[in-house]
Each structure stands twice: as C-alpha cells, then as structure tokens.
C-alpha positions in Angstrom: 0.0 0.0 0.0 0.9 3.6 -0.8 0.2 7.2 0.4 0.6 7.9 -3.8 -2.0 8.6 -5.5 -1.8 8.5 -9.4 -3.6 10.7 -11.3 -4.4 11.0 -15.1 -5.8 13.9 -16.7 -7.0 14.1 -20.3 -5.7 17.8 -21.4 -2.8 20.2 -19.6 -3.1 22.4 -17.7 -3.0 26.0 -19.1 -2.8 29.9 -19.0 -5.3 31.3 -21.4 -4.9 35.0 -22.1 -8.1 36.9 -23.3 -8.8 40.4 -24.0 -10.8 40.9 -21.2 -8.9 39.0 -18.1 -6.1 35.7 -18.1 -8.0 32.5 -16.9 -5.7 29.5 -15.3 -7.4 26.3 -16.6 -6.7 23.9 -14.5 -7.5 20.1 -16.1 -10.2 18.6 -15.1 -11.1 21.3 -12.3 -11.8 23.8 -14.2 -15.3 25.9 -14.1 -14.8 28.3 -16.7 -14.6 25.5 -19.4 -16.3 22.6 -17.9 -19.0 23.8 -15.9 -20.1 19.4 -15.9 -17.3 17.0 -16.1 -18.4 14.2 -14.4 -19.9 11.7 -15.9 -22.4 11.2 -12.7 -24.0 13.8 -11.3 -26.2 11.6 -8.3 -26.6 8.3 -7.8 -28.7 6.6 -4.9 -31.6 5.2 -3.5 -34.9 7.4 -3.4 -36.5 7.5 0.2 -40.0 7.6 -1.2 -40.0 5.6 -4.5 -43.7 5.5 -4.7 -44.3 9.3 -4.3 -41.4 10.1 -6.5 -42.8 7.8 -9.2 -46.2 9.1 -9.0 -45.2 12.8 -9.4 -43.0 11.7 -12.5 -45.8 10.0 -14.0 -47.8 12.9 -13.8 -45.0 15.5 -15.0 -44.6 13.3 -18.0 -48.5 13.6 -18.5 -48.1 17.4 -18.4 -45.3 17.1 -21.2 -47.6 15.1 -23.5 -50.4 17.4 -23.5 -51.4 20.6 -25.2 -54.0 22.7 -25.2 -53.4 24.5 -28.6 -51.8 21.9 -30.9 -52.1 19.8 -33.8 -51.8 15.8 -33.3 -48.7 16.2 -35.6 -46.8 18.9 -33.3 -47.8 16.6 -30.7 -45.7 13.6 -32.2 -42.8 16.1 -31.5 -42.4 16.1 -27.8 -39.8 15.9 -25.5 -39.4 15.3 -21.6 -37.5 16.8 -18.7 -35.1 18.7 -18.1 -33.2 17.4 -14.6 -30.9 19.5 -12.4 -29.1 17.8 -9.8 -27.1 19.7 -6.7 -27.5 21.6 -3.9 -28.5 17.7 -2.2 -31.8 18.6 -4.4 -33.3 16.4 -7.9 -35.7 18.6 -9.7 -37.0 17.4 -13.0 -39.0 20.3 -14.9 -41.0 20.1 -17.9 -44.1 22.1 -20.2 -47.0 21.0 -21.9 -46.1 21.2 -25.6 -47.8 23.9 -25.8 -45.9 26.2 -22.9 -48.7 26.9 -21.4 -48.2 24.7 -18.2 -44.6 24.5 -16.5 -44.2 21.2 -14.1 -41.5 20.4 -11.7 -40.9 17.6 -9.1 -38.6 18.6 -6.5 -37.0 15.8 -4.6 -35.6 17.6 -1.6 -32.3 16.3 0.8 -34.7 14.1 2.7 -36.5 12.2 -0.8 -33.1 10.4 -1.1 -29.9 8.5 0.1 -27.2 9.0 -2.0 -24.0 11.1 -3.1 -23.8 13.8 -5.2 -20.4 13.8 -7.4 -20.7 16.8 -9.3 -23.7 19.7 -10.1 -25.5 19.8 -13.2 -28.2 19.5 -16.3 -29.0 17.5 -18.8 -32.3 16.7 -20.8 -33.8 13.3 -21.4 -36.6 11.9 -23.0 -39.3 10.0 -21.0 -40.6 7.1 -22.9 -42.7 4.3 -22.7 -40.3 1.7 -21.2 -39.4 4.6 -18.0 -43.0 5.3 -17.7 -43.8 1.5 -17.5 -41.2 1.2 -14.7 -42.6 4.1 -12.5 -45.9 2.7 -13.0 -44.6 -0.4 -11.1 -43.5 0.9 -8.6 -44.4 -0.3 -5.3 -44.8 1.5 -1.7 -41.8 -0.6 0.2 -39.6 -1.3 -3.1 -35.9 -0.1 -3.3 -35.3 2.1 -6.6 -32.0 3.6 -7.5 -32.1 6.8 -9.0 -28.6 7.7 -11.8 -28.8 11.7 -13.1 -25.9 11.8 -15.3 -24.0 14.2 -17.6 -26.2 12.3 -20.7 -28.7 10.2 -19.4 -30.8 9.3 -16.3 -31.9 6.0 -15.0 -34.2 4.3 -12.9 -33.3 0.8 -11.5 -36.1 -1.1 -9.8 -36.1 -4.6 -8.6 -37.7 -5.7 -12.1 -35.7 -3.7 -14.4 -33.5 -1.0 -15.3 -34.4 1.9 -17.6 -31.5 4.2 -19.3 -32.9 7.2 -20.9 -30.4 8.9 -23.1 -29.9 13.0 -23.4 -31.9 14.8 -26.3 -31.7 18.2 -27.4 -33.6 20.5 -25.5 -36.7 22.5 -27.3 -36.4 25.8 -28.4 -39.8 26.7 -26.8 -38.9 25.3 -23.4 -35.9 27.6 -23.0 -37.9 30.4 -23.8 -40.2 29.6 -21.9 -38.1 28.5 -18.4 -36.5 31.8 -18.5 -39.8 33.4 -18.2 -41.4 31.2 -15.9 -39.1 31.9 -12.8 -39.2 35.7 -13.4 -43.2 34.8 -13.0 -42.5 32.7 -10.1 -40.3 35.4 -8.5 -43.5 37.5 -8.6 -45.9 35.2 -7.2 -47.0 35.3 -3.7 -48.8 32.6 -1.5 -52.8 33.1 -1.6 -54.4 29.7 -0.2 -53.6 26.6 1.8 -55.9 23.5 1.8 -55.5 20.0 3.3 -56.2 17.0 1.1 -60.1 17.0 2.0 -60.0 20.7 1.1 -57.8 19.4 -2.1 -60.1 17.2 -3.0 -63.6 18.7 -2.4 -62.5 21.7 -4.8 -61.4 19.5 -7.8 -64.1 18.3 -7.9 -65.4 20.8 -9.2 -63.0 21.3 -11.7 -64.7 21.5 -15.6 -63.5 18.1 -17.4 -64.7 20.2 -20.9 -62.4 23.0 -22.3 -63.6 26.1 -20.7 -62.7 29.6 -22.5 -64.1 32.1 -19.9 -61.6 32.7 -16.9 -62.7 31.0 -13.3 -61.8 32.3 -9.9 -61.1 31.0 -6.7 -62.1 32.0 -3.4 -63.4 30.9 0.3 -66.5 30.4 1.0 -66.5 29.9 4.9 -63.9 27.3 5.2 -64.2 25.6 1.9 -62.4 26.5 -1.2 -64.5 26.9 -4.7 -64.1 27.4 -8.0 -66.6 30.2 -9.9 -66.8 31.7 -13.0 -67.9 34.7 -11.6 -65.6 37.3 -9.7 -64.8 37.1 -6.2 -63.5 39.1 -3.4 -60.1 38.3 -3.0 -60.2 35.8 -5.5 -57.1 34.7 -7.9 -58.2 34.4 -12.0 -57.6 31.0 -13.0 -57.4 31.0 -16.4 -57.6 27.9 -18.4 -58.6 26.0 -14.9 -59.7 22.6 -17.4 -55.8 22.3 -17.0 -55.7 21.7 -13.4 -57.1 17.8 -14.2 -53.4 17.2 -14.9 -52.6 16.5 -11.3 -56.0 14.9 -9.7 -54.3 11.7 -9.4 -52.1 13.0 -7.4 -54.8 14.5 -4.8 -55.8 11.4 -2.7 -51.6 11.1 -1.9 -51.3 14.9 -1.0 -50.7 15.7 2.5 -50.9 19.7 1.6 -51.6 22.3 -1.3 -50.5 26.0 -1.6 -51.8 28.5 -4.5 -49.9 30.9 -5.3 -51.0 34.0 -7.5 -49.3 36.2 -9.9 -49.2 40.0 -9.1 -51.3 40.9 -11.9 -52.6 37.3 -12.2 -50.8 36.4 -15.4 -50.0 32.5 -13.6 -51.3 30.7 -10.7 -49.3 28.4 -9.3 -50.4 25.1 -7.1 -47.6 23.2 -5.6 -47.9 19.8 -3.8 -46.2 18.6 -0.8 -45.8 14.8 0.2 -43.1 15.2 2.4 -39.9 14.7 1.0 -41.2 15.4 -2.3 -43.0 18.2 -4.0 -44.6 18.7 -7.0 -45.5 22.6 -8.5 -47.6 23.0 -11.5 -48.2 26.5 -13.2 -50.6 27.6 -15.5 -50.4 30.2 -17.5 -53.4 33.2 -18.0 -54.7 31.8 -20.8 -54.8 28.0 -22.1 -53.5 29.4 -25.6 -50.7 31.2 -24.0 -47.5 30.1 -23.6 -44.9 31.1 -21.4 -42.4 31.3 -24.5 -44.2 33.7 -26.0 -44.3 35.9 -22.9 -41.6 38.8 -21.9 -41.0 39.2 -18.5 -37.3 38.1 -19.5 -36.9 41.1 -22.3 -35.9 43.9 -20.1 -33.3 42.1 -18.4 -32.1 41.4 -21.8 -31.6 44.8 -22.8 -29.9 45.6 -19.9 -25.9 46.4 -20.3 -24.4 43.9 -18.0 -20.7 43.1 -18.4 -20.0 39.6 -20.0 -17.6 39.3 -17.4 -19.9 40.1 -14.2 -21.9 37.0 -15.8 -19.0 34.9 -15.9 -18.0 35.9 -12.1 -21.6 35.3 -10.8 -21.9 31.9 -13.2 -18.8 30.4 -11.6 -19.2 31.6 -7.9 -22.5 29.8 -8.1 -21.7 26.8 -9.5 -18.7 26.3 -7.0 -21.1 26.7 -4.2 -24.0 25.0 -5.7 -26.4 27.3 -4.8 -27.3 31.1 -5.7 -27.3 33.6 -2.7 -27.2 37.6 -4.1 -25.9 39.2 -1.5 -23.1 36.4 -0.4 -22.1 36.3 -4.0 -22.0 40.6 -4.3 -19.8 40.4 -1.3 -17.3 37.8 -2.6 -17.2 39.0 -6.0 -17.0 42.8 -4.7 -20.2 43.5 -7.2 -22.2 46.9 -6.4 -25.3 45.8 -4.4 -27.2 48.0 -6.5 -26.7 45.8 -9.6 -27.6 42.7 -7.4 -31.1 42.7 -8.7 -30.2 43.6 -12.8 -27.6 41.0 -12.2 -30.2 38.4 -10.7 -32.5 39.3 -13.6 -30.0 38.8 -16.1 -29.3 35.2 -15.2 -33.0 34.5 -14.8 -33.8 35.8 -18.3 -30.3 33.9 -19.8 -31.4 30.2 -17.8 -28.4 30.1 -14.6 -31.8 30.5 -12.2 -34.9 29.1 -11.1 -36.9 30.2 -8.6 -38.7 28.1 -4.9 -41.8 29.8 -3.8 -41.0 28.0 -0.6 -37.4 29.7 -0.3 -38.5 32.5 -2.2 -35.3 32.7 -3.6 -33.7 31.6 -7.1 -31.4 28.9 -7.4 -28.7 27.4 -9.6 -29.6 25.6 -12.6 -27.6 25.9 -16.1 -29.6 24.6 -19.2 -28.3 22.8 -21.1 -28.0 24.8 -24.7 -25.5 27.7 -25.0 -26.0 30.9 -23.4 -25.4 33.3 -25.9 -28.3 32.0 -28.2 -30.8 33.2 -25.4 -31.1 36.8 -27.4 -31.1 35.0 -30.9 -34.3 33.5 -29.2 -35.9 36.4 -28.3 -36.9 38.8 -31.7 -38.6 41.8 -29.4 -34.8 42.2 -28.4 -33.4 41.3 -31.6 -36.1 44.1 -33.2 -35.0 47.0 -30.5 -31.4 46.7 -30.9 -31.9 47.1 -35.1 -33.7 49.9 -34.2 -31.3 51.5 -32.1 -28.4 50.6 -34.7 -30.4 52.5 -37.4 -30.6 55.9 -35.3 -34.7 54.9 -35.7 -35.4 56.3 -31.5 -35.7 59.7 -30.7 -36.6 61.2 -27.0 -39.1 64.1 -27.2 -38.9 65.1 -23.7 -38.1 63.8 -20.7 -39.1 64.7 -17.3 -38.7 63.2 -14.1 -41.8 61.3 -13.9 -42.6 61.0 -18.0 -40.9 60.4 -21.1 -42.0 60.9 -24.4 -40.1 59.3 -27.9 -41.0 58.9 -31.1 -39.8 55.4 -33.1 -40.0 55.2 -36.6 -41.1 52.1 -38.3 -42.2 50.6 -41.4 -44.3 53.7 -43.2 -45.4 55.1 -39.9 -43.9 56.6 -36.3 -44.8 55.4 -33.0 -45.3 57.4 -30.1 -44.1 55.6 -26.5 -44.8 57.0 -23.4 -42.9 56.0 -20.0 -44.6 57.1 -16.5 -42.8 55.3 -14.1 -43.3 51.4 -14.3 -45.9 52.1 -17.3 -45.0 51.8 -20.9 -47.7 52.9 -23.4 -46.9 52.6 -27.0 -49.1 53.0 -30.1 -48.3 49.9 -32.3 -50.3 47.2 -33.3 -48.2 45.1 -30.5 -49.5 47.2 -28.0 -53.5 47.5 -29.5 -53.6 44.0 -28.9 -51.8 43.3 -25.4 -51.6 46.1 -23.3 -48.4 45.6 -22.1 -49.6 42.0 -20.5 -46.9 40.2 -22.7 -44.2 42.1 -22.1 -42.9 45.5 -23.5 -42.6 46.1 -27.6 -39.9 45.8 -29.4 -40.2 49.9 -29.7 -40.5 50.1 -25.8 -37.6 48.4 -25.7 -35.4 50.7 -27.4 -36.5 53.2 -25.7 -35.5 51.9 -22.5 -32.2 50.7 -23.6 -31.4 54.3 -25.1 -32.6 55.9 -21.6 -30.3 53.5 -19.8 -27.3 54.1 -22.0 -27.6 58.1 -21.1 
C-alpha cells in the first residue's frame, strides 16, 4: 500500500490569455470551461420511491399534453429537463404547448445518495421509463442515476436508461420566463387533502374559454366563473385535471398568484417530495411567447460580471445575491439587474418556498438566449439605425418617437408604465411584455 496517489488527466493544464482577463485552466477542475465533467451527477436510492414515481408520472403527463396543438406537433415532444445539486433532484418540464410549466422537487430528505458533481442535462421519457414508474411499489428499493447524458431508474424488475436529447427551443424560452413569473408570485391559499379534494371536484372536465376564480367560502375552497373578493383568476382552470391523481396522496396544497394574475401556481407537498404546477393566464398562451425576461435582456451587464456570478454559483452549488455581491465585490445596486440577467439567460430558477432563485444551467449555449428572443433582436436594429428619438423627458414622464415601417410610434414612460401606439401594443396592453419599440426606448434611456 501507498500514500501515492496517481492521477491522469486528459488535457494540460493551461494559461489562457483573453482580451478581457487571463483565466488558469486547470485540467479537469476547471469551471470556466467545464461547468459538468463528471460523468455522474447523483446516484442513490430514493426514500420515497412510490411518491417520486407518482409525481414523475404525472410531470410526463403534463409534457404530453397541449391545449393549442395539432396531433402532428404533438408527435414532437420531449421530456424533462433534470438538475441535480445543492443535495436537491428537480425534474422540470411544459406542456407542448408552454402553457403549463411542471417540476418535481426531490428535496435532501427524498433520497440517500452522493452527489459527485452539479449539473443538467435533458432526457426523454418514454414508454419503457414510464412502465417502470408505474410499477413501482410503496416498500420497493429504486436507484435513481442523473448523469452528464442520461438518467436512470433501476427497480427490482428492471433497469431503464434514458439517453440526453436536445432541449426545445420553446422550453428555453419559456423557463427563462417562468421563474421571473415565479419570482413575482406570492402565496394566496392553503388546503389539506379534504379541502384538495372537495374543490377539484369541481373542476370542468370540458375546455372552458371564460376565466374562473377561486375564493373561500367559509372554510371551503371553490371554484366560480364569476368574480370574487379576494379571489385569484384562474385561467384555463380545465388544466388543473393534470394532477387529480395525485390529490388522494397529498398531504398539503398551496396556490400561489401572480401579481397581476398572469400564472397561478399550485404546488404539492408529500413530504420529501414536492410537486409545482403552473398555469399560465390563458390555455393558448405560452410562457415562450411571454416577456417578462426582455428587459433584463436589454440591460448592459458586463459579459464578465456574468462569468463571475456563473462560476461563484456553480462552485457553491447554490445562488445567494448578497453572499455572491460580497465575494465578487459586485455593487449591491446591480444585485437585482444581475439576478434578472441570469434568470432571463437560464443560470436561475426560482422556490416559492425559499422565495429565492437557485442554480440551474440549461443545457444549450448561453449566448443563443437573445437570438431567441426577436422583441430584443427588433429594439437593438432599431437602435443601430438611429430609428429612436426622446421628445422630452421629465422626471416622472418620457415621451419618444420610433419610426417604423411607413409610420412613427409614439411611446410613453410614466414610471413602471409603458404605453406605445403599435399594433403590439393594440392587442396586449403591455400584458406580454414591453414592444420591441419600448424596448429601445429603455435601452437608449439606460445608455444616457
């Protein structure tokens, strides 16, 4: 035996020098190259097997379902997305459509096992894995692999491998959206499982196109199309029959509202598990077509900053503002740009239980985020071609004029309110996010 240890790395080691700073890459340790080496991220045994199966089950329903699509853009789907770190499993998914966002947390007490590295990937549910939850019993032993490029499930019957697949377009849109939306949710409701249960009920089973609200009445929750003190807009609400098998195993359920009611959210709790659905305000609105994430796109934040706040969190495994200002000696009044920023470019989620964001890096590269994103793409061409000019601008009001195709838009800023007088606007009201002439507007204010 000897105190040696022999080790073999695939590259050197190296000094890179770049324009903007020198970076010591250090093989096989290094986090501004390989952000996920390892081949295995977790590996161990799940302490509720039958909970966990039964909330994967029905987050793989949610991806197979849409509320606006053809049968033949239903034949394209794709499954979760799984983080694993922070002594956390979440696996996070849409509806086809990206109108619903679902995500199963399995917190530090929903499993025994090690956690070798941090990271993403994206796999694809199908039949065979969804056969092997469904057999899942309540005492049985499952072992749970998340892995740089595929997960598995091993069960005393058999052992499922689902490889990595590319991860949509739509869903990256759509998760940088979602936790800005999450972020700006706040807890409305608590009901036990008879509570639970005695309001799905009355749940429509038919598509429903006029919005519903939920209220109290006494102690008991309901559901009515008609509007309610207090009440949170539900829209879509046919949407909620996604989870009712799920209800009779629920020990707890929290709603949580919007600030201008443009999601609800209903999360789940069975102990060591959780399970959050969200709906969007309408069933033919996705959450990639929204824009919460467009004005922290326009925002001029130094590549570098990014880079800083990227790597700190990945170190740590875990996203804390103000801990990571104060080690990276970042101005604390860029903290919430900067927070934003990585929301709105996929580094972040958000946990209405923390209510805070945490670490999670998509999969796909980050600088495609704005190629994603044509509002953005749109104000920055207009801002290149010198089409933005301020009229006046006053403490609390600004006044610009945009020119576009054949005609000139006027945009008017009071405080937190954007009013513009394109077609964009006409037909959203600033629900969906700012124009692409608001926009520019902003940015040019900004750059001043």
């Amino acid at each position: 035996m000897t105190d040696t240890i022999n080790y073999q790395y695939a590259v050197a080691s190296a000094l890179r020098k770049t324009a903007e700073a020198d970076e010591l890459l250090l093989s096989e340790y290094s986090e501004l190259e390989r952000k996920t080496g390892a081949p295995c991220f977790f590996w161990g045994k799940l302490a509720d097997p039958y909970i966990t199966a039964r909330c994967l089950i029905t987050l793989s329903k949610v991806v197979q379902s849409s509320f606006n699509l053809s049968p033949f853009q239903l034949a394209l789907l794709k499954d979760p997305v799984v983080t694993a770190g922070n002594d956390t499993i979440r696996f996070e998914g849409f509806s086809h459509c990206a109108g619903v966002y679902a995500r199963v947390d399995v917190l530090p007490d929903g499993h025994d096992g090690e956690f070798l590295d941090q990271g993403t990937t994206n796999v694809d549910f199908n039949q065979p894995m969804i056969g092997a939850l469904g057999s899942v019993r309540r005492k049985e032993d499952v072992m749970l692999a998340v892995g740089q490029k595929s997960v598995s499930v091993e069960t005393s019957g058999a052992k499922v491998v689902e490889r990595k697949v590319p991860l949509p377009t739509k869903w990256i849109k759509g998760m940088t959206t979602v936790q800005l939306y999450l972020a700006d949710s706040e807890e409305r409701f608590r009901l036990n499982r008879l509570q639970a249960l005695q309001l799905f009920r009355s749940v429509p089973k038919s598509k429903v196109k006029t919005d519903y609200f939920l209220g109290m009445r006494g102690t008991r929750p309901v559901l009515s199309p008609a509007k309610m003190p207090d009440g949170v807009c539900v829209g879509g609400v046919h949407r909620l029959r996604l989870v009712e098998g799920l209800l009779p195993l629920v020990d707890e359920v929290r709603v949580f509202a919007h600030k201008d009611m443009q999601s609800t959210t209903w999360q789940l709790y069975f102990g060591p598990v959780r399970f959050n659905i969200t709906l969007s305000r309408d069933a033919w609105r996705g959450f990639s077509g929204e824009g919460a994430a467009l004005e922290s796109l326009m925002e001029d934040v130094p590549e570098t900053l990014i880079r800083r706040f990227d790597n700190y969190s990945f170190a740590n495994q875990s996203f804390n503002a103000t801990m990571t200002a104060i080690q990276t000696d970042v101005d604390f009044a860029k903290i919430d740009q900067l927070t934003a920023r990585l929301s709105a470019m996929g580094l972040l989620g958000f946990d209405l239980d923390d209510n805070a964001f945490y670490y999670r890096r998509l999969p796909f590269k980050m600088e495609r985020i704005m190629s994603l994103n044509p509002r953005a793409k749109g104000a920055e061409k207009l801002l290149e071609k010198g089409k933005v000019t301020i009229v006046s601008k006053d403490p609390d009001r600004v006044e610009a004029r945009v020119e576009g195709s054949g005609v000139r838009h006027t945009i008017v800023i009071k405080g937190e309110k954007a009013q513009c007088t394109c077609a964009w606007y006409a037909k959203n009201q600033g629900e969906r996010g700012a124009c692409k002439h608001v926009l520019a507007v902003k940015k040019m204010l900004n750059t001043k």
